[in-house]
C-alpha positions in Angstrom: 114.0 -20.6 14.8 117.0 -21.2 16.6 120.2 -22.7 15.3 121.3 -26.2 16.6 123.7 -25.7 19.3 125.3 -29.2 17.9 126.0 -27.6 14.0 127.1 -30.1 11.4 131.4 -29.3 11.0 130.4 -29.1 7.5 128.6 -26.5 7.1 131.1 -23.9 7.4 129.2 -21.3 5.7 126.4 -21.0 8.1 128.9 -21.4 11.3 129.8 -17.9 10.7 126.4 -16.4 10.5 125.9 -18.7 13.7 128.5 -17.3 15.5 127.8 -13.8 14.6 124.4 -13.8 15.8 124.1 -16.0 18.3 127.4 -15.9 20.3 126.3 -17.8 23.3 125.3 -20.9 21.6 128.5 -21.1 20.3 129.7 -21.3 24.2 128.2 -24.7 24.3 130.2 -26.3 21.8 129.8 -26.2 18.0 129.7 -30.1 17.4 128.1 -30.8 20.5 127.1 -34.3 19.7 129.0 -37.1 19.0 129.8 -38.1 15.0 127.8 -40.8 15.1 124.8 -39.1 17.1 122.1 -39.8 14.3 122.5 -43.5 14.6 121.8 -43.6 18.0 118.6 -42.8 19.7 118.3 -40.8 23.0 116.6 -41.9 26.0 114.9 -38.6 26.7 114.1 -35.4 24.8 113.1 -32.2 26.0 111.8 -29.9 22.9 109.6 -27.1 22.9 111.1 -25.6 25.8 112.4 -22.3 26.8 115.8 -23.4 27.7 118.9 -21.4 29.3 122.5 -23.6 28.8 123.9 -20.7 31.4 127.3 -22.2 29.4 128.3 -18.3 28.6 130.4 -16.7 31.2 129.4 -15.2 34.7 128.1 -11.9 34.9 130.3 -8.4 35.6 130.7 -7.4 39.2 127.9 -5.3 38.9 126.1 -7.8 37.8 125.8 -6.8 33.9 126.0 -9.9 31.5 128.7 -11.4 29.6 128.9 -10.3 25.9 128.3 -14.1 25.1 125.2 -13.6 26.8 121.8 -14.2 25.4 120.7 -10.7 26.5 120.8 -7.3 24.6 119.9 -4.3 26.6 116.5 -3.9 24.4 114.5 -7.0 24.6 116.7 -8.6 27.8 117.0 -12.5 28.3 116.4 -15.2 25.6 116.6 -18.6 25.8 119.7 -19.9 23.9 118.5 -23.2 23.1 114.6 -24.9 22.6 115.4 -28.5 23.3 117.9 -30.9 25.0 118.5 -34.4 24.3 119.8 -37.2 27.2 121.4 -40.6 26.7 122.4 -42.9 29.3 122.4 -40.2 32.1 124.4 -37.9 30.1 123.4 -34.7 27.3 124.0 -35.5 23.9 122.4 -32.2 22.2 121.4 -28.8 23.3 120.0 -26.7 20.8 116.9 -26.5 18.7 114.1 -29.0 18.1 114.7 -30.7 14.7 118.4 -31.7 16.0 116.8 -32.4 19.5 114.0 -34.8 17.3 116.6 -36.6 14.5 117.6 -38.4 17.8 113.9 -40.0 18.4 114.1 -44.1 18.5 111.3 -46.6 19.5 112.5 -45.8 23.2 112.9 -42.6 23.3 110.5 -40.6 25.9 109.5 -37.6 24.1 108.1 -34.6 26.4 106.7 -31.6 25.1 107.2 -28.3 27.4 104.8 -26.0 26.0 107.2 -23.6 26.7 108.1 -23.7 30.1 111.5 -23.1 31.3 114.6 -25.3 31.4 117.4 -24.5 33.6 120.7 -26.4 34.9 119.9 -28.8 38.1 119.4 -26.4 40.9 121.3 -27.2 43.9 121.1 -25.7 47.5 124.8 -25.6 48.8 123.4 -25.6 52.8 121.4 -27.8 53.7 120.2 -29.9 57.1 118.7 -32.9 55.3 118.8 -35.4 57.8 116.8 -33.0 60.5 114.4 -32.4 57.2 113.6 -35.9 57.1 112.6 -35.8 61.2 111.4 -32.4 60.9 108.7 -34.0 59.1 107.7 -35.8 61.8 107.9 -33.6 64.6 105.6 -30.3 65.2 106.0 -27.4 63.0 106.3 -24.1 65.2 107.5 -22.2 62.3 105.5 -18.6 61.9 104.3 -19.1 65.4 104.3 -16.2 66.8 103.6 -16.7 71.3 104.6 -18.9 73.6 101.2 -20.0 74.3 100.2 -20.7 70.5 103.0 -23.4 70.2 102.1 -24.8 73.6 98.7 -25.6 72.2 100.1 -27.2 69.4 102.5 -29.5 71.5 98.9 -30.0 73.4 97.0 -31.1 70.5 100.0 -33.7 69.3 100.3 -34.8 72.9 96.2 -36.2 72.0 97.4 -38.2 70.2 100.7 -39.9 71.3 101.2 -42.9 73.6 102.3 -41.3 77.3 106.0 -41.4 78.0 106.9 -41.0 74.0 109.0 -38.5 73.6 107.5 -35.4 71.5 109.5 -33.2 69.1 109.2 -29.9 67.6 111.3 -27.1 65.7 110.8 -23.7 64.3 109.9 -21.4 66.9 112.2 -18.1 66.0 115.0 -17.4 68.3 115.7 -14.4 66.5 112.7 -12.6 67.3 111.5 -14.2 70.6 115.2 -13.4 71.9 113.5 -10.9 74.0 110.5 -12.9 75.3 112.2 -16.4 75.5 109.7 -18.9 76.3 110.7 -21.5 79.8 108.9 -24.9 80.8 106.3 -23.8 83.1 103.4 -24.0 80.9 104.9 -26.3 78.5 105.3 -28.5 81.5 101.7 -27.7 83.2 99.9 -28.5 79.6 102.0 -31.4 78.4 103.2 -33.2 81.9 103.1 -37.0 80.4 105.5 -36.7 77.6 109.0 -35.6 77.7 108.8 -32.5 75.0 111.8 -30.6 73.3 111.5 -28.0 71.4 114.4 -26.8 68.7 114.2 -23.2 67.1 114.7 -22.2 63.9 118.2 -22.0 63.3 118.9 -24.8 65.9 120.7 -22.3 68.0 118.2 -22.8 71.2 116.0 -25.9 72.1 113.1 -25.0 74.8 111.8 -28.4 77.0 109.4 -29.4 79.5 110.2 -30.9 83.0 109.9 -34.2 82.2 112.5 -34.0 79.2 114.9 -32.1 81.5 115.2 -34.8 83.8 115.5 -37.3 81.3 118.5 -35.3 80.3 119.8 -35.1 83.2 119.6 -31.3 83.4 119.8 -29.9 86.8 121.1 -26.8 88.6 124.1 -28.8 89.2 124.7 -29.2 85.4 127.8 -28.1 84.1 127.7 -25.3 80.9 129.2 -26.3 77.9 131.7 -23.7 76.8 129.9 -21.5 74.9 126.8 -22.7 75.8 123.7 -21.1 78.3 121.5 -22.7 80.9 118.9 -20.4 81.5 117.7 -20.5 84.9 115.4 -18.6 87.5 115.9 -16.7 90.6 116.5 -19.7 92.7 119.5 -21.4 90.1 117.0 -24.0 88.7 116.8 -24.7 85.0 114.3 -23.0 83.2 113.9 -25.2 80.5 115.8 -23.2 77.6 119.1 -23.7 76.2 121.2 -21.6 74.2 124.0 -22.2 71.5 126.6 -25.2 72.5 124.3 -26.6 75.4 121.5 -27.2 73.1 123.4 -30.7 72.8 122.5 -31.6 76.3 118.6 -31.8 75.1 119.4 -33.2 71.4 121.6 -35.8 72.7 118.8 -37.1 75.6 116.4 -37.8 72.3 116.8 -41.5 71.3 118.6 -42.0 67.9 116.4 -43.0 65.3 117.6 -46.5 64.1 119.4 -47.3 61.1 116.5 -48.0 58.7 114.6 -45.7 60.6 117.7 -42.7 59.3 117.5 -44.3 56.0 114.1 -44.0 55.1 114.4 -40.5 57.1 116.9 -39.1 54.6 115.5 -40.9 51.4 112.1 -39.0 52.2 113.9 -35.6 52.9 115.9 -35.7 49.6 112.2 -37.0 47.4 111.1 -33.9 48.9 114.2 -31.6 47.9 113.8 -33.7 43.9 110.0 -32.4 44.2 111.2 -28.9 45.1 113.5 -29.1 41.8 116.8 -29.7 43.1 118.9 -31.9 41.5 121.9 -31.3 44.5 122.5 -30.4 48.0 125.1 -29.9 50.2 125.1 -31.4 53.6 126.3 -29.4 56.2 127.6 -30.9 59.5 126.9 -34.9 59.2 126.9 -37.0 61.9 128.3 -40.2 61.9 124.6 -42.1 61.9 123.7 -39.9 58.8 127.1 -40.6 56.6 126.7 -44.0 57.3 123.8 -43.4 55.8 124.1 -41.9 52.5 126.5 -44.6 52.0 124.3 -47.3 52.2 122.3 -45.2 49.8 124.6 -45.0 47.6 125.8 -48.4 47.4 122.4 -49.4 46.5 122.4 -46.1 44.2 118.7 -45.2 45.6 119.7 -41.6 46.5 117.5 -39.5 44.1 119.9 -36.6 44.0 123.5 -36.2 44.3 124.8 -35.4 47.7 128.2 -33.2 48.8 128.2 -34.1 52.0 130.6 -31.8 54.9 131.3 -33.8 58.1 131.4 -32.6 61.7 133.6 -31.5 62.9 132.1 -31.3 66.2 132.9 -35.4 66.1 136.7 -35.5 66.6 136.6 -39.4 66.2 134.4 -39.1 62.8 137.3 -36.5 61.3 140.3 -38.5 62.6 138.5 -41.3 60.7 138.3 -39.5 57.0 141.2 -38.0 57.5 142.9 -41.5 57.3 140.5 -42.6 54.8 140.7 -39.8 52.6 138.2 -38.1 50.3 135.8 -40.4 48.9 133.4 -40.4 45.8 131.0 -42.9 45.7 131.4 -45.1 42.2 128.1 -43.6 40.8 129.2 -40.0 41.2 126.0 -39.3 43.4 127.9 -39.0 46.6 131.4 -37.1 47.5 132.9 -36.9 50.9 135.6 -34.3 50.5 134.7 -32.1 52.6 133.8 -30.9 56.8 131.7 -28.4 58.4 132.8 -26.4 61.4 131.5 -23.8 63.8 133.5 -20.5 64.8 130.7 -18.6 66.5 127.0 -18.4 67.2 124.0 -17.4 65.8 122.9 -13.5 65.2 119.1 -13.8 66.5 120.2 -15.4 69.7 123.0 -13.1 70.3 125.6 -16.0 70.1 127.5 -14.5 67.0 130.7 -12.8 67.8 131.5 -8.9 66.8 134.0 -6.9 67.1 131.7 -4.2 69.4 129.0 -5.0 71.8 126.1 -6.0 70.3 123.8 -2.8 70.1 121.3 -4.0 72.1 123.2 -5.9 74.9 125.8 -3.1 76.1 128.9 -5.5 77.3 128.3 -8.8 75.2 130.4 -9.6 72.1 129.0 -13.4 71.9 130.7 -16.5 71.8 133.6 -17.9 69.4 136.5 -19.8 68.6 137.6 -22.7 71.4 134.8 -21.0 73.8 132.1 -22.4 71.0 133.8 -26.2 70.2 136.1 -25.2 67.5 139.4 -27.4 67.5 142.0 -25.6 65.2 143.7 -28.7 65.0 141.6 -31.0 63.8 140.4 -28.7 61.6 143.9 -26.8 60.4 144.5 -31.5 59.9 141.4 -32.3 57.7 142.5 -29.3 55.2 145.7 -30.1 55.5 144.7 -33.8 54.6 143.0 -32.3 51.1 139.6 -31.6 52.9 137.3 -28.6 52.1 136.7 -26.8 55.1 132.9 -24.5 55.6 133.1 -22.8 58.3 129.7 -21.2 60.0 130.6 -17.7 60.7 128.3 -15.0 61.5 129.8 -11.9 63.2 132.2 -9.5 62.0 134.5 -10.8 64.9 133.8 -14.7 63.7 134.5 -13.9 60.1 137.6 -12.1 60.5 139.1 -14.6 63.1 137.7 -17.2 60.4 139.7 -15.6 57.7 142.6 -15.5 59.6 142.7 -19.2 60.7 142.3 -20.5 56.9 145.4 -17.7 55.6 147.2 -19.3 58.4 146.3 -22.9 57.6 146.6 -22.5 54.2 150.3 -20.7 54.3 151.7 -23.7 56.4 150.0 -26.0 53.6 150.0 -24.1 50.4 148.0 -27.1 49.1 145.0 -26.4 50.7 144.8 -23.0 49.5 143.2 -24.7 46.4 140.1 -25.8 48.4 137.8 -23.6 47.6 137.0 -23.4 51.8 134.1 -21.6 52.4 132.4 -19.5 55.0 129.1 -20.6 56.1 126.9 -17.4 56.4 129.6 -14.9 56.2 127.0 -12.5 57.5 128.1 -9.7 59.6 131.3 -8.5 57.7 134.1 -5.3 58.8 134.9 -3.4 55.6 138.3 -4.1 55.9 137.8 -7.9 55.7 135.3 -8.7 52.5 138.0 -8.2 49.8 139.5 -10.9 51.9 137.4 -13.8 50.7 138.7 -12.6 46.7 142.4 -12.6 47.9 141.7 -16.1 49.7 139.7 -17.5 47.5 137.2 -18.1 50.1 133.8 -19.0 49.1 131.2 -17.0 50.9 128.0 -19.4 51.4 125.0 -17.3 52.1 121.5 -17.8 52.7 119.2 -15.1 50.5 116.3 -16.1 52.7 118.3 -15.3 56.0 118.0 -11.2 54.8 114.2 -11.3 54.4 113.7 -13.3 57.7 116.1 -10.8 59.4 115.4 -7.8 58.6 112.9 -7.0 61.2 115.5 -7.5 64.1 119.2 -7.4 62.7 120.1 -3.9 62.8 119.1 -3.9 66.2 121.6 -6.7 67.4 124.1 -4.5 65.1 123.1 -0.9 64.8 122.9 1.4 62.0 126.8 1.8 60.8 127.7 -2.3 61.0 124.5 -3.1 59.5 126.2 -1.8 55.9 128.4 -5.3 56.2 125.8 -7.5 57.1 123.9 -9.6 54.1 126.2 -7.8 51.9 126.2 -9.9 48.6 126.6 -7.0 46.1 129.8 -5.7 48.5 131.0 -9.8 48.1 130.2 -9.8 44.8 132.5 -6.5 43.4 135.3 -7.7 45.3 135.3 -10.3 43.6 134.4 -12.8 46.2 133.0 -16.3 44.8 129.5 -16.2 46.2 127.5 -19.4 46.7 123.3 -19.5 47.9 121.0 -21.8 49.5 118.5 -22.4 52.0 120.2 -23.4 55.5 116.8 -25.8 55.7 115.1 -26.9 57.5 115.3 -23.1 59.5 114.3 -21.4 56.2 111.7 -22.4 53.5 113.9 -24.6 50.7 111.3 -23.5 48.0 113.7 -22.4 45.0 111.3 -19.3 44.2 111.5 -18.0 47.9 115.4 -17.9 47.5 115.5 -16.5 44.1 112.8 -14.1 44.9 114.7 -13.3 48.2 118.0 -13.0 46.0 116.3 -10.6 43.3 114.5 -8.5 45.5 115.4 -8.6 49.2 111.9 -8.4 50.1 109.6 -10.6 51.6 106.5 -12.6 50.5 104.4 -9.5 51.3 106.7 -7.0 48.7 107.6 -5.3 52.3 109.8 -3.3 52.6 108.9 -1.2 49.2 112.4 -1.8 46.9 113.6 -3.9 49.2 115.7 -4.2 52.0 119.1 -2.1 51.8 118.4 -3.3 47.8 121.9 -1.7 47.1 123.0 -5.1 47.7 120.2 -7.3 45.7 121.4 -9.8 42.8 120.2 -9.9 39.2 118.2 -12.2 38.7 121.0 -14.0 36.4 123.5 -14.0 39.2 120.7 -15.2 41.5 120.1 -18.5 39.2 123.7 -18.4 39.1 124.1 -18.8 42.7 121.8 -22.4 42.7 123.6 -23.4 39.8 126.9 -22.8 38.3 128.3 -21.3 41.7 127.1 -23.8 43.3 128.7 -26.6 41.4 132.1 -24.6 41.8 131.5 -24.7 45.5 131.0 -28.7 45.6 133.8 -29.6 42.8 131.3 -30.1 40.5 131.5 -28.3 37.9 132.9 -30.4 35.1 129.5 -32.4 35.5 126.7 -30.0 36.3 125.8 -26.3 36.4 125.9 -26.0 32.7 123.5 -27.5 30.1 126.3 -28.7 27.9 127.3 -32.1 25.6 128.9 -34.2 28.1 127.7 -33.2 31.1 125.5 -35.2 34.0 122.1 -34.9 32.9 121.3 -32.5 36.0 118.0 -30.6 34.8 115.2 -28.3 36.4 112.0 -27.1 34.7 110.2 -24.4 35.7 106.6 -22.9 35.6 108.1 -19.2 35.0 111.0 -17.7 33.9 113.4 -16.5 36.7 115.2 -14.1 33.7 112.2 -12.2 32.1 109.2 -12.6 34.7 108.6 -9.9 37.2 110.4 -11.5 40.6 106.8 -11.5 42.6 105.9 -14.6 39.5 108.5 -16.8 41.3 106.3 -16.7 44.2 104.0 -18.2 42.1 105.9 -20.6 40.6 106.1 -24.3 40.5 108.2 -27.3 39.8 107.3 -29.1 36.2 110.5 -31.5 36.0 113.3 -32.6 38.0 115.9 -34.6 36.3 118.8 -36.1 38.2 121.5 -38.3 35.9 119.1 -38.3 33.3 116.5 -39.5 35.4 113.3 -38.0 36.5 112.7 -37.4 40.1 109.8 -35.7 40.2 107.1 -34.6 37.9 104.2 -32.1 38.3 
């Protein structure tokens, strides 16, 4: 049986064998409930389970455990607790099942795990929330693999929609249609009633019919947006598909949903993101419609998960705001505002990432970047300045590098922001020279796991064989020391928790292709890929005095899982499910 992780101070005898034995408990805290815990009843108990406090510290750069682990090189991971015990939204006892049970009252909710594994709130540290809450409205093109396939699906919707009402879909793959881009001829000759636009997976192209051109305004008169493409034919017309900073000219022409339309939007996304067993996200690039929001939401404390949200910095007037306002935390700890979201450079797939050498399959293009792609120094170099976390999306070895050179500068004419923990969004294309960077910056590098497994059948094209070694690279990251940070980028990639930890551990896809993975020199363990949803990704969203730890004290932030990301072979996660989600004490979602 295991010990109590919340050991009576006067047993001093035992405390030694405890702590000889079972070192990682003792990480926890010895008396990890209060004095008086026995006379006061819990509101929820958790017993019976296989649960991992994740409380010892992180991993060796090679990704070997911490002596205080609860791992020995024979027998691997063990769980270092069986039960945890919450009480007005907080944890009042981790450890085994008879200290978990002594806190029972008449209303106490007692659940039974059978076993089943208990791990700190998950949280995915880049997400698009408010376009998952339309997304699930508009027409999924994701896996699609023609042109003509996703016309016939636009076809089938346009059945059943009212003429003249606009229809939306995402999820076609500019990455691997870059070569076989799809224009509005037959999207226009199938679907001529309704004005249709199209976004692609990664947002970095939209693809529209006729009508929705002209209701943009989109002619061959039309100004291009720096950094931005209007495709067009032989004769300068539009040809219905735009790349990287003009697709705004489409998104903008879409009418705004309306503010209890965004509401209800963003309240379904996040009951989905609960459901998927995350307890956390972080918002990258709000608008001003969606901030205002999640703070209606959390005024009226209905958002079911806690929300770090990064502002735009693409909306000038919306950073000049907070930066007079300040950083904000909302009174019930369930929303911060401390921090904005920026773009240096492009996407990979569609070519838009800048490198240092022409791409290697587009002799003479380097992509687009900096002031070209809608980045203002100044209002950036001012929000950090003003105490603001900066992520910036950076994808190339060019954009990363020019990336880390803007924050050193920043952060050397305002030593205070150097304590930021900014971040680069992607960080995916990397020189050599500059990844030991993001350790001496302390830069957080924010990657995607799913990104590598969705990639891999076109990135070493767009780079070639030698630059390929710094792309995706989070073992490189990793040993030099570099504070690493995962999610899902959703809507563009599936959000499912075992996808990313499976894409994490293994660097293959659903199918087990490629055999060992892909490069797998640069895979995580599985601890560091809980790690990354977890701990890391509390550091990432100032967090981590409240969450990414099962420990006395904390938020009540709590994920149970089907199998065991630790000891199961990685292809279980794929089968995997969600049994619990606890937010603040409070369950979200139950299987």
């Amino acid at each position: 049986m295991l010990p109590s992780l919340c050991a009576d101070r006067r047993a001093a005898p035992g405390t030694r064998t405890i702590r000889r034995l079972f070192p990682a408990l003792l990480a926890v805290g010895t008396a990890c409930a209060p004095a008086d815990a026995g006379d006061r009843q819990a509101d929820l108990i958790l017993h019976n389970g296989r649960v991992y406090s994740f409380a010892w510290p992180d991993p060796s750069p090679d990704g070997h455990p911490a002596p205080a682990a609860p791992y020995d090189s024979a027998t691997g991971w063990h769980n270092d607790a069986s039960a945890v015990a919450i009480r007005d939204g907080r944890i009042v006892f981790v450890g085994n099942d008879s200290g978990a049970l002594a806190l029972v009252g008449s209303n106490t909710t007692v659940r039974d795990l059978g076993g089943r594994v208990v791990l700190p709130g998950l949280v995915d540290a880049h997400t698009h929330v408010a376009e998952l809450g339309e997304s699930l409205d508009r027409v999924n093109l994701t896996g699609i693999a023609t042109e003509a396939d996703a016309v016939e699906r636009i076809v089938q919707r346009a059945a059943t929609t009212p003429k003249g009402e606009w229809i939306l879909g995402y999820g076609w793959d500019e990455g691997a249609w870059a070569n076989r881009y799809p224009d509005k001829r037959l999207l226009s000759q199938r679907v001529p009633d309704h004005p249709v636009v199209l976004r692609s997976l990664h947002g970095f192209a939209s693809w529209a019919n006729e009508r929705a051109l002209a209701l943009a305004g989109i002619t061959r008169d039309t100004p291009v947006p720096d950094g931005g493409e209007i495709r067009t034919d032989a004769h300068g017309e539009p040809t219905g598909l735009v790349l990287n900073r003009a697709v705004p000219l489409l998104d903008n022409a879409v009418p705004r949903p309306t503010a209890a339309q965004r509401d209800a939007q963003i309240l379904r996304a996040l009951r989905v993101m609960a459901q998927s067993g995350y307890t956390g996200v972080h918002e990258a690039g709000v608008a001003p419609d969606v901030i205002e929001s999640l703070e209606r939401l959390a005024e009226r404390d209905s958002l079911p998960l806690r929300v770090h949200a990064m502002l735009s910095a693409r909306d000038s007037a919306l950073i000049r705001k907070w930066i007079a306002r300040g950083p904000f935390t909302a009174a019930t700890g369930m929303l911060s505002v401390r921090a904005v979201k920026a773009y240096y450079d492009g996407a990979l797939g569609s070519r838009g990432a800048q490198l240092l050498a022409d791409y290697a399959d587009r002799p003479g293009h380097r992509g687009v970047s900096g002031g070209n792609y809608g980045f203002d120094r100044t209002l950036v170099a001012d929000a950090m300045s003003a105490g603001f976390q900066v992520g910036i999306h950076a994808i190339g070895d060019a954009g990363n590098r020019a990336t880390l050179d803007f924050i050193d500068s920043v952060t050397r004419a305002a030593p205070k922001a150097r304590a930021l923990r900014h971040r680069v969004e992607h960080a995916q294309v990397l020189s050599p020279s500059d990844i030991a960077r993001f350790a001496a910056l302390g830069v957080v590098a924010s990657v995607q796991p799913p990104h590598a497994v969705e990639d891999k059948g076109w990135a070493e094209t767009r780079v070639g064989a030698e630059r390929i070694a710094g792309a995706y690279a989070w073992r490189t990251l990793r040993q030099a020391g570099a504070p690493l940070v995962f999610s899902s980028d959703l809507p563009g990639s599936d959000w499912s928790p075992f996808y990313g930890l499976h894409s994490a551990i293994t660097r293959q896809d659903t199918s087990g292709a490629p055999p060992g993975g892909w490069y797998p020199e640069q895979r995580m363990t599985p601890e560091e890929a809980v790690r990354g949803y977890t701990v890391w990704s509390a550091y990432a969203g100032f967090d981590e005095r409240e969450s990414g730890t099962l420990a006395v004290g904390r938020r009540a932030d709590i994920t149970v899982l089907s199998v065991d990301p630790l000891r199961d072979d990685p292809r279980e996660l794929l089968r995997g499910q969600v049994v619990l989600t606890i937010s603040r004490g409070r369950i979200t979602y139950r299987h």
